[in-house]
N, C-alpha and C positions, 0 to 999 in steps of 0.2 A: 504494500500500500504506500502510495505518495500524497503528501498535500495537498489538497483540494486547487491551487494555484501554478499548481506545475505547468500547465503548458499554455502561458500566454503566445497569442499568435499575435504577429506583425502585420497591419494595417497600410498597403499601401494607395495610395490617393492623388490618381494622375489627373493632374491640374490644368486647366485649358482654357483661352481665349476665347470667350463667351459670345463675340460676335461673328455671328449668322451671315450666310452669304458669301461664302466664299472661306473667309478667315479660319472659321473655327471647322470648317470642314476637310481642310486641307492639311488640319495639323491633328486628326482623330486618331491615324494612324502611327504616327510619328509618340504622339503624348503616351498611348496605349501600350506600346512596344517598349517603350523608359519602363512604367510600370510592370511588363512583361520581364526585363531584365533585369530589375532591381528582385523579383521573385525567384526566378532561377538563381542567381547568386546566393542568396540569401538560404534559400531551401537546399541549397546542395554544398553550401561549405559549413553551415552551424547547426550544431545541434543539442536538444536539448539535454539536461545534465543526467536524463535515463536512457539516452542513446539515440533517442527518433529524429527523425530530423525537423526543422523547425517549418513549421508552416506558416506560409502568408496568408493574406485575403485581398485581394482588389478590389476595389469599386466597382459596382456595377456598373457604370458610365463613369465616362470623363465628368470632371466637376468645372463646369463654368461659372456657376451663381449659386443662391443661396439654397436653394430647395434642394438642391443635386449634393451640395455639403452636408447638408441636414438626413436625407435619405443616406449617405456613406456614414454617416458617422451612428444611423439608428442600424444600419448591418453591422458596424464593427461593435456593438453593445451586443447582438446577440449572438455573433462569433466567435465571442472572447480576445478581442484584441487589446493589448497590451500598449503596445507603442505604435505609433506611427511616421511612412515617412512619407512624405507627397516627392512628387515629381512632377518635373515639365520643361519643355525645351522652348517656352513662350511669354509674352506678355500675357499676366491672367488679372482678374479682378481680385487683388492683394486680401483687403478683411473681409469679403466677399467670401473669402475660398478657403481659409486658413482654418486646422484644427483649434475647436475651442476648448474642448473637454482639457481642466485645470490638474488632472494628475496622470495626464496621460506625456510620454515622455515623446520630443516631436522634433525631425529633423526634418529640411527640403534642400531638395538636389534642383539645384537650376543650371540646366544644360548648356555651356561654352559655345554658343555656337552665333553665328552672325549674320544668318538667315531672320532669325525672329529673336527677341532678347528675353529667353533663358535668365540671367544674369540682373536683368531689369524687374524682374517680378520675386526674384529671390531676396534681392536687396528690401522690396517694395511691403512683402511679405515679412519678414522678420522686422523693419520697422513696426509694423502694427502688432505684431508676437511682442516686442519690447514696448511698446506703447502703452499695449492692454494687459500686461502684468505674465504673460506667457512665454517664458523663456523657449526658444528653438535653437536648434544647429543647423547652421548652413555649412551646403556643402556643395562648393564649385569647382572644377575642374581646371587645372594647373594650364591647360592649353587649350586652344579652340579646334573644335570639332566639327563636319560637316554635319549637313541636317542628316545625311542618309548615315552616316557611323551610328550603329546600333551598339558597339562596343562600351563597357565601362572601364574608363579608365582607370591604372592603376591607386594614383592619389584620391579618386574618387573613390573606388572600391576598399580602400583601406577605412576612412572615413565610416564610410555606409555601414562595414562589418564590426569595426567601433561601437558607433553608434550602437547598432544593432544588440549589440551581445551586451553592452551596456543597460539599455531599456529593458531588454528581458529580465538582466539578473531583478530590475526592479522590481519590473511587475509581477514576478515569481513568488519576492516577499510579501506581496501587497496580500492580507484575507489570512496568514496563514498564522503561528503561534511558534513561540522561544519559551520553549518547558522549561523550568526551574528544576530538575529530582533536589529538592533541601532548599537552601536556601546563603546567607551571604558565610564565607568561609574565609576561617582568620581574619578577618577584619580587611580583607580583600576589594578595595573600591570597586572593581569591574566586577565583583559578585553581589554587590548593593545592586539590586537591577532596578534603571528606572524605564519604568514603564509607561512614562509621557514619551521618553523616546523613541522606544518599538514603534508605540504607536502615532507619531505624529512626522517620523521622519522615515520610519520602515514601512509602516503601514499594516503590523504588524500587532498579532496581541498577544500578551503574556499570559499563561498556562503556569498552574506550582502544583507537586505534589510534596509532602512530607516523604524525607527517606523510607519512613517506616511502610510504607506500603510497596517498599520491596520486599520488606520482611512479611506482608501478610501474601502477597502472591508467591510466593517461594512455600511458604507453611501450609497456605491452603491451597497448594498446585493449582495457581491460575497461569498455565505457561502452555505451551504446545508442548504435551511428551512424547511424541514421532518425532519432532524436531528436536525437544533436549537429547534424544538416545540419540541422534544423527550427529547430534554438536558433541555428544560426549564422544564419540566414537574417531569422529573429528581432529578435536581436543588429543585424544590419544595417541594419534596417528604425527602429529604436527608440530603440537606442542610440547605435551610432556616430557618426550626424548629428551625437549631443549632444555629442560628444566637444569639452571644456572648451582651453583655454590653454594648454600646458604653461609652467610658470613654473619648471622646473627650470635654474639656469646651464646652459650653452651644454656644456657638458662633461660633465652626468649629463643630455644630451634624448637619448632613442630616437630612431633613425630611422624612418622609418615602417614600412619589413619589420618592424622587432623592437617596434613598437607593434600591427602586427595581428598576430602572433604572440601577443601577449599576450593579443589579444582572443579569440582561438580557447585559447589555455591558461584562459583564467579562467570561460570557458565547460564546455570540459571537467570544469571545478574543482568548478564547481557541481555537473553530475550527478554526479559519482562523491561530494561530499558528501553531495547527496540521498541517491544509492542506499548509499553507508553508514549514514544513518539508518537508513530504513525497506525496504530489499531494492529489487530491480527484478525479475522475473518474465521480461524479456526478456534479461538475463543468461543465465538458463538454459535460455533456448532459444539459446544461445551458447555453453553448455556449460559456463559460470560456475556451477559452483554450488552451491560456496561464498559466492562475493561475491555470489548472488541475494538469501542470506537476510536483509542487513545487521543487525541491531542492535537490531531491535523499538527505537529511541529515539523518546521524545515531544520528547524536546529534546533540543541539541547545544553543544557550544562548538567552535572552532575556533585554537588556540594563536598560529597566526602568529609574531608577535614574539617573538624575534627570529633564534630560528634559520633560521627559514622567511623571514621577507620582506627578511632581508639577502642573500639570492641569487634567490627567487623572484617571482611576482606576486604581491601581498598581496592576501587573503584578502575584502575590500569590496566586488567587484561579488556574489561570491558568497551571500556572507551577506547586505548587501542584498537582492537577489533572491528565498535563501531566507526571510528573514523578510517580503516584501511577498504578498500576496494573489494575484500576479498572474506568470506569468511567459510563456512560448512555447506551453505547453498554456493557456493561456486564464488566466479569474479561476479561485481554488481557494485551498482553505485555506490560510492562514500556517504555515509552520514556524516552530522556535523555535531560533535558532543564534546565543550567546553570544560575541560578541568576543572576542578574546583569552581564549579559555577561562575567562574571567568565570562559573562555573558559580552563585553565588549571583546575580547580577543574573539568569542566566540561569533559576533558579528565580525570581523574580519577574516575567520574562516569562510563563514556561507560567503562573502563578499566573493571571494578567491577560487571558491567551488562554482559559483552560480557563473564565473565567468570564464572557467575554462573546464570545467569538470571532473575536476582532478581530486584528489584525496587532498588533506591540506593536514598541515603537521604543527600542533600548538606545542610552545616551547618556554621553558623560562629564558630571559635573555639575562642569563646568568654570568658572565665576566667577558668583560674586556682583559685580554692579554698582549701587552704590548712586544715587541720584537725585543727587548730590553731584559725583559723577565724570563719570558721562554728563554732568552738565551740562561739567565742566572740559573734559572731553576731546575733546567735539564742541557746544559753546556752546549745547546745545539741554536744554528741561526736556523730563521725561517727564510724560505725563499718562494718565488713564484708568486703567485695570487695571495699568499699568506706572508710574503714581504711588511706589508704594513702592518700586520698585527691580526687576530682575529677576534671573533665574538664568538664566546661558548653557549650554542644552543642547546637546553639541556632541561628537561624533564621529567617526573616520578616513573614516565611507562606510558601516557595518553598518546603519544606522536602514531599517528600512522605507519602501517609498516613500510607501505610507500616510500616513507622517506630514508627507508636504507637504500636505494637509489641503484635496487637488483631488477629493476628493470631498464630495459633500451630502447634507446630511439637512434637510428642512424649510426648504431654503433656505440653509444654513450649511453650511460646513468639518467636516468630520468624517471619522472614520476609522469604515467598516461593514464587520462580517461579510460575508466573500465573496459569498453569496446573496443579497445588496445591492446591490451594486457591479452597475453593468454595464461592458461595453465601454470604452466612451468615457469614464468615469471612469480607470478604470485606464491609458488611452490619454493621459488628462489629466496623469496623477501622473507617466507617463512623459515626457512634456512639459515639466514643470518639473523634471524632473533630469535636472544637468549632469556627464559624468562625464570628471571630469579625471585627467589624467596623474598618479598616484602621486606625490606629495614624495618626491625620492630621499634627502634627508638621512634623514627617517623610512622607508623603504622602499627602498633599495636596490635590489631585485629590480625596480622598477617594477610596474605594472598599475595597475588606474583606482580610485579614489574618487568615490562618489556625490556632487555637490552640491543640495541645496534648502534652501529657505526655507520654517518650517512657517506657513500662513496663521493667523492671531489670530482669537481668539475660541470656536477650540476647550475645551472641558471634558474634562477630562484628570487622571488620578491616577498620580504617579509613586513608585514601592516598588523596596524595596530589601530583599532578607535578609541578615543578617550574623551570624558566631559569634561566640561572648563565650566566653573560655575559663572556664569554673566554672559559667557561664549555661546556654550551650549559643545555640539560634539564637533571635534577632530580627526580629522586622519592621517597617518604618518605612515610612509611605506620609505622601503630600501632595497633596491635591484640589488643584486650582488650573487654569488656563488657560494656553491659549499667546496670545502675545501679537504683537501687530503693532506695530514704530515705524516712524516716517519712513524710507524708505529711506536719505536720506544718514546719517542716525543709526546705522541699522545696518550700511552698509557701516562706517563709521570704527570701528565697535565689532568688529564679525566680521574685520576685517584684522586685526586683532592677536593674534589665535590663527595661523588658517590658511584662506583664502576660497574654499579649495578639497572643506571637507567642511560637513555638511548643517549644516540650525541650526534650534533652536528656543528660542523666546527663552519663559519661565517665570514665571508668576508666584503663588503661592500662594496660597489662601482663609486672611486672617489672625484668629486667634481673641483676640490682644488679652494674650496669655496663655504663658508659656512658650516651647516652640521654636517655637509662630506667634505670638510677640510680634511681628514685623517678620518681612523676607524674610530679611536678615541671619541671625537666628537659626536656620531653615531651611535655610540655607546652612551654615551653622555646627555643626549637630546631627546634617547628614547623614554615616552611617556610615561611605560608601568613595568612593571617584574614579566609583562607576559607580551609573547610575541607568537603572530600563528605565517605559516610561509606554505606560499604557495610555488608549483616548478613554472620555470617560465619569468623573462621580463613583462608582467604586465601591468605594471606600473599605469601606462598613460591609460588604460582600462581602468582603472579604478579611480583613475583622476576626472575623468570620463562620468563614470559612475556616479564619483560622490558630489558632482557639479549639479547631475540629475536629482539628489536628495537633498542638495543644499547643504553637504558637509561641506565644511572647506579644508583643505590639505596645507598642513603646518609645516610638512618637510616632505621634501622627496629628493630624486635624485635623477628625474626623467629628462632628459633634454628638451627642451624648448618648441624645436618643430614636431615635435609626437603628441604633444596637450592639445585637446581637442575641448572645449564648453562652447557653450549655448553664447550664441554671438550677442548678446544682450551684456555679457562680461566686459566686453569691451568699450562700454559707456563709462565703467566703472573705476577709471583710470588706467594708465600705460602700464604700470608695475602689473602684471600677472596675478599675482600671489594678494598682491594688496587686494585687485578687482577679483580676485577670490572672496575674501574674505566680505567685502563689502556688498556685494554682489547678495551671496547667502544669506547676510543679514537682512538686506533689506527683502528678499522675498520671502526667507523663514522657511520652516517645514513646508516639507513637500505637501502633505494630507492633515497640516493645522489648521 
């Protein structure tokens, strides 16, 4: 089961010169055919984050005037469209023809060409989107084009598919719910969840259960038991072998009854986590059902600490599990489940999933190591991508297994969309994690913590959201790689945390400049203890994104000609970053 908002479809809305007689007859073909190729593109390079690919919808007619606007936008209501992009290679009637629906996220393509002015009605048209409080993207073509190129060009087609992937992650969140399992942990700001935000800037509503009704679904067998026998069996096969060290004193080691006890509890854990996201269907044929319907959640956090893991098993094979690609039903999309109820990093996961579909790996950003220190500390230089220094990504066990980075693309380390991945990758990633006995100082309750190493040379952007009280929320992301050092280098480094949870070692793309002046300052500027990283530079995607929700982005590291926002920014002064921020301000939540 997925939430109820999974598959917003793309609205497109070919726009056209409204006078009769000759005019608007001569360009039906021409308008239609833009529309026509904004759909093929779109349908056949994205898709959505369960694999299908993304669907459009077109206008019934061309839109020349006001009733033909009104008729397209009462089909995109019963279609479920999400975003929209109009097109047109013409003079059209500007407020006449423009989408009006206020949370609908809206670009237009006006076509380069010097037959009819494309370029004159795009201009014409986002003044009245800026006028009337409706921010849009324009998007015009670096060259001029004959009227007969049916072709989209390349800077237009990056654009368009921007755009694109951007409004959907939107409108994906919009209806759906951010389950709480517990509630704020250790005194964690990003586990305070506010719930004017979900819902005024995501569109989103918040869902809580108390931990303890894991414990009543576990006691009174509300689970799928064809599925737990499948997952223990699973379990068996995969993981247990890997089963780590225990390095707990002789005094907090389990015996081994109450170590496979744990193994079948943290299994349990999983699915009744799952099935409070998203429902299970075989609940009710169990007669559950209530507990069938779970949550509608696109995402989750999970409280654990420390009411919960000072008497129970802690929460890490779970969340692990639920965040990897892959579990006892096969490969299959990632879920998105927040550590310690970390519900802002936990919205920069879904950010990161909903825009390339990948699994996404939440982490503490736990030390800066300067080139200085490593040397002191284990008599060794760094070199390569790890010259400047790195950033210790490092976590109790929740990281996806993904980010051991035992899968390829083109030859390399990578984390892929499930419809990717085969078997034997996902067999691989399970290979290299080692899952050791819970640290009973930190866990109490015992149950196992993932361990891996993420392999180097992945491309990778790590974000973060954060509230500013007066502000309101932030975004701050960091392109960079993961990095490989000498083993003995990183055993001496990774002992001094704890060698029992995953790691990945960080290093960011430096601009020479501010908070990428060095890695130090990266370290330094980052908002909170928690950071979640997705594969892939998708930086101007998410800058992209949080333009459409009226975040504004406090740091990054994206270069200049890749930021894409809604041409209404550029009212807002020449500084970028500034007309960010003022920009947001003054239009406010997306859905306040």
């Amino acid at each position: 089961m997925k939430p109820l908002s999974h598959h917003p479809k793309v609205g497109i809305r070919p726009i056209i010169d409204a006078r009769q007689g000759g005019i608007r007859e001569s360009l039906e073909e021409q308008t239609m055919n833009m529309a026509k190729s904004v759909e093929q593109l779109i349908s056949s390079t994205l898709r959505y984050t369960d694999g299908t690919p993304v669907q459009c919808v077109i206008a019934d007619s061309t839109i020349g005037r006001v009733p033909e606007a009104a008729a397209c936008a009462d089909k995109f209501r019963r279609e479920g469209v999400g975003l929209t992009i109009s097109v047109t290679p013409c003079w059209c009637y500007g407020s006449e023809t423009i989408d009006y629906d206020p949370y609908m996220p809206k670009a237009i393509w006006g076509f380069n060409g010097t037959e009819r002015p494309g370029a004159v009605y795009l201009a014409a048209a986002l003044a009245g989107h800026t006028q009337k409080g409706l921010p849009a993207f324009g998007i015009y073509g670096h060259n001029v084009q004959d009227s007969s190129d049916t072709t989209i060009p390349e800077d237009v087609k990056e654009k368009l598919l921007r755009f694109t992937k951007a409004g959907l992650a939107v409108a994906s969140m919009r209806g759906t719910s951010y389950l709480s399992i517990g509630s704020t942990s250790m005194g964690i700001a990003g586990s305070i969840v506010d719930t004017d935000f979900f819902q005024s800037y995501l569109g989103m509503r918040n869902e809580s259960v108390d931990m303890s009704e894991i414990i009543r679904r576990v006691n009174e067998g509300i689970f799928d038991k064809e599925e737990f026998a499948k997952a223990m069996a699973w379990t068996e096969k995969y993981c247990k072998p890997n089963e780590g060290e225990d390095s707990n004193t002789p005094a907090k080691v389990k015996d081994r009854a109450a170590k496979d006890a744990d193994w079948e509890f943290v299994v349990k854990m999983t699915l009744i986590m799952r099935d409070l996201m998203v429902g299970n269907p075989k609940l009710k044929e169990a007669g559950f059902l209530e507990e069938a319907l779970g949550h509608n959640a696109i995402a989750s956090g999970f409280q654990g600490q420390r009411q919960w893991t000072d008497f129970m098993p802690n929460g890490d094979f779970s969340e692990a599990l639920l965040n990897s690609s892959f579990d006892w039903n096969g490969v299959r999309e990632a879920f998105v489940c927040a550590t310690e109820n970390d519900s802002l990093n936990g919205v920069a996961m879904l950010f990161g999933h909903l825009l390339t579909g990948t699994a996404q790996v939440f982490a503490d950003v736990r030390t800066y190591w300067s080139p200085e220190a490593v040397e002191r500390v284990t008599g060794k230089k760094l070199s390569g991508l790890a010259a400047n220094g790195l950033i210790h990504l490092i976590n109790s066990g929740s990281a996806a297994l993904d980010g051991s980075g035992e899968q390829t693309k083109d030859g390399a380390p990578a984390m892929k969309p499930f419809w990717e991945i085969s078997d034997a990758e996902a067999e691989k990633c399970l290979e290299a994690t080692t899952w050791y006995p819970a640290n009973r100082d930190y866990f109490r309750g015992g149950g196992y913590s993932s361990k891996f190493l993420s392999k180097g040379g992945m491309p990778v952007t790590m974000a973060r959201v954060n509230i500013v009280k007066g502000l309101g929320p932030v975004l701050q992301l960091a392109e960079g790689w993961t990095v490989e050092i000498p083993e003995d280098v990183h055993k001496v480094l990774d002992d001094r945390t704890d060698h029992t949870w995953p790691t990945t070692w960080f290093t960011p793309r430096l601009t020479g400049k501010g908070a990428f002046s060095d890695v130090y300052s990266v370290m330094n500027n980052w908002g909170a203890n928690h950071g979640a990283f997705s594969f892939g530079h998708i930086g101007a995607d998410l800058i992209t994104m949080a333009s459409m929700l009226r975040i504004p982005v406090c740091m990054h590291n994206v270069e200049d000609a890749s930021i894409f926002r809604p041409s209404a920014w550029a009212a807002y002064g020449m500084d970028a970053e500034g007309s960010d921020y003022r920009a947001c301000q003054t239009y406010g939540a997306l859905y306040k």
